[in-house]
C-alpha positions as CSV (number, residue, x, y, z in Angstrom):
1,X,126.9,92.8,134.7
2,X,128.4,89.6,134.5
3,X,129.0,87.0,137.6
4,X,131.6,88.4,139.6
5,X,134.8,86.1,139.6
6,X,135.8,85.1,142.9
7,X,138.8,83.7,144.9
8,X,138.4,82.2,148.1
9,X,140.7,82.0,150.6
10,X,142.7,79.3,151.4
11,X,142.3,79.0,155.1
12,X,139.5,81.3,157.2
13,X,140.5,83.3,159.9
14,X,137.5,83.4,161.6
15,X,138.3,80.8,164.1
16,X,140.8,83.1,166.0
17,X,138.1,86.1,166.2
18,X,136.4,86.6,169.4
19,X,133.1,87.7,168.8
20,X,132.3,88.3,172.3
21,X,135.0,91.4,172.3
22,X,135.4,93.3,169.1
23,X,136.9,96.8,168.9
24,X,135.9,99.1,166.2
25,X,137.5,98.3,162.8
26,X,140.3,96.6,163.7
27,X,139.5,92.9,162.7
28,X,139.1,92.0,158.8
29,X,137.2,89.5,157.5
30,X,138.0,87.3,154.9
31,X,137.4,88.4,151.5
32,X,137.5,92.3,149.9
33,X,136.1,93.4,146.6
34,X,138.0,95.1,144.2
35,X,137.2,96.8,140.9
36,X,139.8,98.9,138.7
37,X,139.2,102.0,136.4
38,X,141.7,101.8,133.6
39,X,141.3,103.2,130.0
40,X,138.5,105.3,130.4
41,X,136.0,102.5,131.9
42,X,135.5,100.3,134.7
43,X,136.6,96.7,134.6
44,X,135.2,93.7,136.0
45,X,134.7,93.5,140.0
46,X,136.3,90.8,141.5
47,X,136.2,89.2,145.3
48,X,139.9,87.9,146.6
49,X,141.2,86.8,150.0
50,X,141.7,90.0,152.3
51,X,145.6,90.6,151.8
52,X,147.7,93.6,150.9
53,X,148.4,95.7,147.9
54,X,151.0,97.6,146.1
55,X,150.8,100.7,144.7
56,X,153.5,102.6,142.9
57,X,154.8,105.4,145.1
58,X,153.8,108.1,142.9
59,X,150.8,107.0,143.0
60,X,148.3,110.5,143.3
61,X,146.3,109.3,146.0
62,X,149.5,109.6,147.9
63,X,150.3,113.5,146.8
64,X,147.1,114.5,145.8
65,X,144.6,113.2,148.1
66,X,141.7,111.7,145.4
67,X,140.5,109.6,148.4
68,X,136.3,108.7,149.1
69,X,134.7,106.3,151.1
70,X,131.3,105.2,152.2
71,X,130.4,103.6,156.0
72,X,127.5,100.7,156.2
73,X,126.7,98.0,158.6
74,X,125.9,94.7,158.1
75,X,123.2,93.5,160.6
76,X,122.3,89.7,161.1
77,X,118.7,88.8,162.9
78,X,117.9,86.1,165.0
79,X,117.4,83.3,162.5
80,X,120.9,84.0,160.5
81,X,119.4,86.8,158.4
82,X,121.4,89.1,157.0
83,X,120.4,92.6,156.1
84,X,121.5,95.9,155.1
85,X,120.2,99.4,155.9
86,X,119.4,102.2,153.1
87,X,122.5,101.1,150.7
88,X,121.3,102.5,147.5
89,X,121.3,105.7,149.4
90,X,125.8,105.1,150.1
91,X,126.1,104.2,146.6
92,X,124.1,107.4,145.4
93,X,126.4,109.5,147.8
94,X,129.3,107.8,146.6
95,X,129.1,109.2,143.6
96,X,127.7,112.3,144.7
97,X,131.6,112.6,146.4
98,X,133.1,111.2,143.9
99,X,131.9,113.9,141.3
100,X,133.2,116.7,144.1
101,X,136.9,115.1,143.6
102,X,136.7,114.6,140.0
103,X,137.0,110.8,139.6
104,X,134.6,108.6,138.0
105,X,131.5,107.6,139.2
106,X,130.9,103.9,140.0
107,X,127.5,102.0,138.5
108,X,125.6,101.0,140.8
109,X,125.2,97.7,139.9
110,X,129.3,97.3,140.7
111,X,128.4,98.5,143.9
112,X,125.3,96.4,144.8
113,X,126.0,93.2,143.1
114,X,129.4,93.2,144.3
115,X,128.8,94.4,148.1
116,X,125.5,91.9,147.9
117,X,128.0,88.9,146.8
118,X,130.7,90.1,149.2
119,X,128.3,89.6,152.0
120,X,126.7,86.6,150.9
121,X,130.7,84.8,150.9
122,X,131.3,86.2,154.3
123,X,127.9,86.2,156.3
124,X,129.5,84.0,158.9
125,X,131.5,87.5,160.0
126,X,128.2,89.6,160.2
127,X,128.5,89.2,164.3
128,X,124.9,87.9,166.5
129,X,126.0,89.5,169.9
130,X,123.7,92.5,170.8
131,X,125.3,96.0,169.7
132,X,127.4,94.6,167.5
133,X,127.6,94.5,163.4
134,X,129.9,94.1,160.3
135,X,131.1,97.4,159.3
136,X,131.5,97.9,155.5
137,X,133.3,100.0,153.9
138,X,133.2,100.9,150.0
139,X,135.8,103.2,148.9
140,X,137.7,104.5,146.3
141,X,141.4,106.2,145.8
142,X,143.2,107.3,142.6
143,X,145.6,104.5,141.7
144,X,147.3,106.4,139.0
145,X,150.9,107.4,138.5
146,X,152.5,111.0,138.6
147,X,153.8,113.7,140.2
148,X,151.8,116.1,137.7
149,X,149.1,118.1,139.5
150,X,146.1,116.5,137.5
151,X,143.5,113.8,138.1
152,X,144.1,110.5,138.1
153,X,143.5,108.2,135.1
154,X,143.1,105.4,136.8
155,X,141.6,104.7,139.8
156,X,140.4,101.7,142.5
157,X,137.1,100.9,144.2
158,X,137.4,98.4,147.2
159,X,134.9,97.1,149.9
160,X,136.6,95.8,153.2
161,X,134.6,93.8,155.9
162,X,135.6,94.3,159.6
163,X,133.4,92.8,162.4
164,X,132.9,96.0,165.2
165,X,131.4,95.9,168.3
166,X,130.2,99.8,169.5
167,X,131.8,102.4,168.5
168,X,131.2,104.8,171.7
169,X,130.2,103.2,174.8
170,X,129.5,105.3,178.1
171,X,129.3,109.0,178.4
172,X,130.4,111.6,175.4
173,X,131.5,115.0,176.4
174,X,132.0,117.3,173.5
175,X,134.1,120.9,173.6
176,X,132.5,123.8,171.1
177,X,135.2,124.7,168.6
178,X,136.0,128.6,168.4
179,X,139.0,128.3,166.4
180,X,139.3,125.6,163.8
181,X,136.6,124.4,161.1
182,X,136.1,121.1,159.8
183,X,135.0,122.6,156.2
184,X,134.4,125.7,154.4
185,X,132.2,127.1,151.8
186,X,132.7,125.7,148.0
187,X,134.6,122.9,150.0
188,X,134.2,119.2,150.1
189,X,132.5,119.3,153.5
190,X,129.1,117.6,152.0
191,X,131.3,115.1,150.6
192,X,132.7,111.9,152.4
193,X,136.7,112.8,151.4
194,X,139.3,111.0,153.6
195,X,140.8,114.6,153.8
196,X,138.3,116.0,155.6
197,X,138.5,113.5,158.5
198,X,142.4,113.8,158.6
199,X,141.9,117.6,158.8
200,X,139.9,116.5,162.3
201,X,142.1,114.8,163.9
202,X,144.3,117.9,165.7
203,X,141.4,120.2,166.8
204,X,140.1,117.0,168.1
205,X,143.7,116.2,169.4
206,X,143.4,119.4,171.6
207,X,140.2,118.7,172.6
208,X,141.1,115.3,174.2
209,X,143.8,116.5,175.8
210,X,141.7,119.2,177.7
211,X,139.3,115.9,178.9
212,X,136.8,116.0,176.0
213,X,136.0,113.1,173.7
214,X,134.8,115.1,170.5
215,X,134.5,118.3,169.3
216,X,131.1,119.8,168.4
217,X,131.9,122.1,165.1
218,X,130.9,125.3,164.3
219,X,130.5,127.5,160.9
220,X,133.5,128.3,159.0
221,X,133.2,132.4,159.5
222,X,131.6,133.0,162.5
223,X,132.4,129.8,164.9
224,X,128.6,131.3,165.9
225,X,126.5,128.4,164.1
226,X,126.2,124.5,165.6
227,X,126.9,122.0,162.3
228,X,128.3,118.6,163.2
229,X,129.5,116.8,166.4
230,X,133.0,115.4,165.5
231,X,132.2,112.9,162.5
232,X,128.5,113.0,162.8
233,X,125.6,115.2,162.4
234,X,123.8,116.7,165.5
235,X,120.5,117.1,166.8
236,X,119.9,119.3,169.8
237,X,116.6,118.9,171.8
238,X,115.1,122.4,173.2
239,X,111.8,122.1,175.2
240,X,110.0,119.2,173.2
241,X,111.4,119.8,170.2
242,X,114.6,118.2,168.1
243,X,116.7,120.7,165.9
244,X,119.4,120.0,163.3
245,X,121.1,122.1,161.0
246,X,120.6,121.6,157.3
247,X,123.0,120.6,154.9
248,X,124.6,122.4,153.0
249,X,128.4,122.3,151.4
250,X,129.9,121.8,155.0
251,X,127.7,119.6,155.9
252,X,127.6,115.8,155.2
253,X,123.8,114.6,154.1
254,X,124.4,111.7,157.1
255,X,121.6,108.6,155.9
256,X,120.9,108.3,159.8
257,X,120.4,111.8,160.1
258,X,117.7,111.6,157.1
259,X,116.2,108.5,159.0
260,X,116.0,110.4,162.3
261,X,113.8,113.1,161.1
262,X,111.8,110.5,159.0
263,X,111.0,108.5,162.2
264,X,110.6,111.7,164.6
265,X,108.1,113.1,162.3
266,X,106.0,109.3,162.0
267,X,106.5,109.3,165.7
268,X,105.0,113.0,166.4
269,X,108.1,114.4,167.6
270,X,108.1,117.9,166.1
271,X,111.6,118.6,164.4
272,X,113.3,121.9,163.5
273,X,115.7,121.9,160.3
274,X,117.6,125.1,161.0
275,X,120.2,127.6,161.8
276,X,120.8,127.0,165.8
277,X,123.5,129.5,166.9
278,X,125.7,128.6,169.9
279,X,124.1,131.7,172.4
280,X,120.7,129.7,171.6
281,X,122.2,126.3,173.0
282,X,123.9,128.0,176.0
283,X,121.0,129.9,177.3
284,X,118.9,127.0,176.9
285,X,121.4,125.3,179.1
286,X,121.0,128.1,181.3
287,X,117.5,128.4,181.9
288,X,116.5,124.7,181.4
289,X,115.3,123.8,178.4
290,X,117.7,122.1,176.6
291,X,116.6,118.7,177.5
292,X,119.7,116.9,175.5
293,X,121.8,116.7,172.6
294,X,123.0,113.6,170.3
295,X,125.4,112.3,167.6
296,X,123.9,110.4,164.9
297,X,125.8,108.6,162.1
298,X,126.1,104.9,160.8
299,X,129.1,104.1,163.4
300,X,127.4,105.1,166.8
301,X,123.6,105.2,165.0
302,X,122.9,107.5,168.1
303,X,125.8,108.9,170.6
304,X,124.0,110.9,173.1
305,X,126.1,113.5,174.7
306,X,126.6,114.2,178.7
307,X,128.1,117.2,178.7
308,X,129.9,120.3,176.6
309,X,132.3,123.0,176.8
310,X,132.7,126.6,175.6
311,X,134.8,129.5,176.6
312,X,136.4,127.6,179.5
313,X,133.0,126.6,181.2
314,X,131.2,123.2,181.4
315,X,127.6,122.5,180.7
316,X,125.7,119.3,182.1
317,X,122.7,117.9,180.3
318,X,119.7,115.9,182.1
319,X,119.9,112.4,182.3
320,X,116.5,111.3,180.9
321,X,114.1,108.6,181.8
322,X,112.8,108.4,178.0
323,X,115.2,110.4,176.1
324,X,114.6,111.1,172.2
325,X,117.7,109.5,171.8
326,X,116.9,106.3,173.3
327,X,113.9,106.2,171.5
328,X,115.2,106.8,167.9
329,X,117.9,104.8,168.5
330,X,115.9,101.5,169.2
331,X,113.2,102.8,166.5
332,X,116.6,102.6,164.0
333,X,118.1,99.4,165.4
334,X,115.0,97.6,165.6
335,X,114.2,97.9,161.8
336,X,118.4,97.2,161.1
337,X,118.0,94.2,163.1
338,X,114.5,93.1,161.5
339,X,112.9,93.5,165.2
340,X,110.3,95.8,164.2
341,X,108.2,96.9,161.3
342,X,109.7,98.8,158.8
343,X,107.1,101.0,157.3
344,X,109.7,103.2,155.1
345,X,110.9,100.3,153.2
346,X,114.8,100.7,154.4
347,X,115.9,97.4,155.1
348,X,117.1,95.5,152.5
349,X,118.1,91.9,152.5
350,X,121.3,90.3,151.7
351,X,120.8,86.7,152.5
């Protein structure tokens, strides 16, 4: 691929950001990528000020939902170093979604050469404050025109910047669905579609509204099966050992879940990759030996959870000198933040 052309903005806006208190994704840095699909082929990536766009209103990612994205982190060390965590493994399951929703898939050297220079422009954003990172998000919508119930012909891969502090701070208390399902069967589950987040949002609605601040979903036909906690995968700690339920089309293949069981199993932790029905988590509630239960996904890493509901009754979890989730979670952070050695060969330097 060529050198990628890039504008730089006129003025930074970086001087009006404080670093010190950064909600999630709400603050942009100051340059995006964009690259267009025209004709049959991918054009040349290009890096512009962040600004708005147009799109023509009959545009099908409006009516017909062709809509993917990607969520990475940024991570700088303490002598300026910038570095990335697993992001040949987002590009490969970009494409992997992208296939799923019938639009093109991207080459990877669009992807890394262009998210590699993006972050190279704008390492001044990647935040040094403890806990915090630049999030990054790749993504791509159908930019093509019509009202015909088809595929797009055209389409637009972006990567936005947007310097987050945590994304879940204190404790998490999660309701069992009975009702709803985030995914079915055949679906796009496994696939990281913006439909099947905005599908989320009302069950989760409800659940908020009774006092909870996630939902923890079950399978499609039964509602009798554990499979993700709100947007993340879940592992669920019985005795001494850490179970999660394996992927499958319902399921997103979460890169921090993959890293979890990697680490567990280096660190001796013996790890279950199964079924786990819902009576199994509430008599282990019951009788003591479920020891705790956690999120885990790029945005939290690892959200441990204090508490559950199902069928109108509560369920506390032990509050743990040396939980598994602490532990992970520092094993994680430490190689993402080159503090420790990183024996699997994950991190990957950006400048």
């Amino acid at each position: 691929m060529n050198k990628i052309a890039v504008e730089r903005t006129k003025r930074s806006r970086i001087d009006s950001v404080d670093f010190n208190n950064l909600a999630f994704g709400s603050v942009f840095a100051d340059h995006m990528l964009v690259c267009d699909y025209k004709n049959g082929q991918w054009g040349a990536p290009k890096i512009t000020p962040y600004q708005s766009m147009e799109l023509d209103p009959s545009a099908k990612i409006f009516h017909y939902g062709q809509s993917i994205f990607e969520g990475m982190k940024a991570y700088k060390d303490d002598e300026g170093g910038v570095w990335l965590f697993r992001p040949e493994e987002n590009q490969r399951r970009l494409n992997i979604s992208a296939k799923r929703l019938a639009m093109p898939e991207l080459p990877k050297e669009i992807f890394m050469e262009g998210l590699v220079t993006l972050l190279q422009i704008d390492r001044d954003w990647v935040p040094r404050k403890e806990g915090s990172s630049l999030y990054v998000r790749p993504f791509m919508f159908a930019s093509g025109k019509g009202f015909h119930a088809s595929p797009a012909d055209e389409f637009r891969f972006m990567i936005a910047l947007a310097p987050s502090g945590p994304y879940f701070s204190g404790k998490v208390s999660v309701l069992i669905e009975e009702r709803y399902s985030r995914a079915a069967n055949g679906g796009v589950g496994f696939a990281k579609a913006g439909g099947n987040y905005a599908a989320q949002f009302y069950p989760t609605q409800l659940a908020v509204e009774k006092g909870y601040n996630q939902i923890i979903w079950t399978d499609d036909n039964t509602h009798e099966y554990i499979e993700e906690a709100g947007a993340m995968n879940i592992f669920i700690r019985i005795n001494d050992t850490l179970i999660t339920a394996p992927t499958n089309d319902r399921i997103l293949d979460g890169i921090t879940r993959k890293s979890i069981l990697d680490i567990a199993a280096d660190m001796g932790i013996e790890t279950e990759v199964r079924k786990i029905a819902v009576a199994e988590v509430i008599e282990a509630a019951k009788d003591g030996s479920l020891k705790e239960m956690f999120g885990a996904g790029t945005a939290a890493v690892v959200s441990p959870i204090s508490s559950f509901g199902y069928k109108e009754v509560d369920y506390d979890l032990p509050e743990l000198g040396k939980s598994y989730a602490t532990i992970l979670k520092k094993r994680i952070t430490d190689i993402q933040y080159n503090r420790g050695e990183d024996k699997f060969g994950w991190r990957f330097r950006v400048v």
